[in-house]
N, C-alpha and C positions, 0 to 999 in steps of 0.2 A: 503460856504457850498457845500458839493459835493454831489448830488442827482440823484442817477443812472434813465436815461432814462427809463421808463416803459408804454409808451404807447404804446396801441395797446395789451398785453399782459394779461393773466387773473386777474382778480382780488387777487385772493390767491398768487399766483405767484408775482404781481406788491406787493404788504401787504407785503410779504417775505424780497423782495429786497431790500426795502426802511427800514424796519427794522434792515436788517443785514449792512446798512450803520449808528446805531445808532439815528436813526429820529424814532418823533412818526406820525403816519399815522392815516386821516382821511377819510372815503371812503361817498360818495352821488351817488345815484343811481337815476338812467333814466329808463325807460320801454317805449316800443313800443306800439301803441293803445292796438293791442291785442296777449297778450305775449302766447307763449304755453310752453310746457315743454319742450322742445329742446334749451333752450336758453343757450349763455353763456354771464357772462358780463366781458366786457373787460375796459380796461381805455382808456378814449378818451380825459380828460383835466387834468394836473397838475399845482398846486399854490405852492406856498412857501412861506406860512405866514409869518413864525415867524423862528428864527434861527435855530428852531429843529423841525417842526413841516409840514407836505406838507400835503395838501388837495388833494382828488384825485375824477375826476367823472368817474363811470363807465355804461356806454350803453349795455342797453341788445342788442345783435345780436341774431337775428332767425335765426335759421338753414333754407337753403330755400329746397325746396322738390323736 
């Protein structure tokens, strides 16, 4: 199975990639104590379940001020 590297990159973007290699994508999210609206979430772990199938975790990053 060939599964394009996507960490670290946003979530819609990392969904996109792994889509257009024919895999179906599952996204789990992370939040920080206390998230504000500047966040973005990025992928920080990828799994490979099943032969078509990658789980992906995404971490909110705060923007710092």
């Amino acid at each position: 199975m060939n599964i394009p590297d996507v960490l670290g990159m946003s979530v819609d973007a990392a969904v996109e990639s792994i889509r257009s290699h024919g895999l179906l994508v599952h996204v789990q999210y992370t939040r920080p104590p206390f998230p504000t609206s500047t966040e973005v979430a990025r992928i920080v772990r990828m799994d490979a379940v099943k032969i078509d199938t990658v789980f992906l975790t995404a971490a909110y990053q705060v923007a710092i001020k």
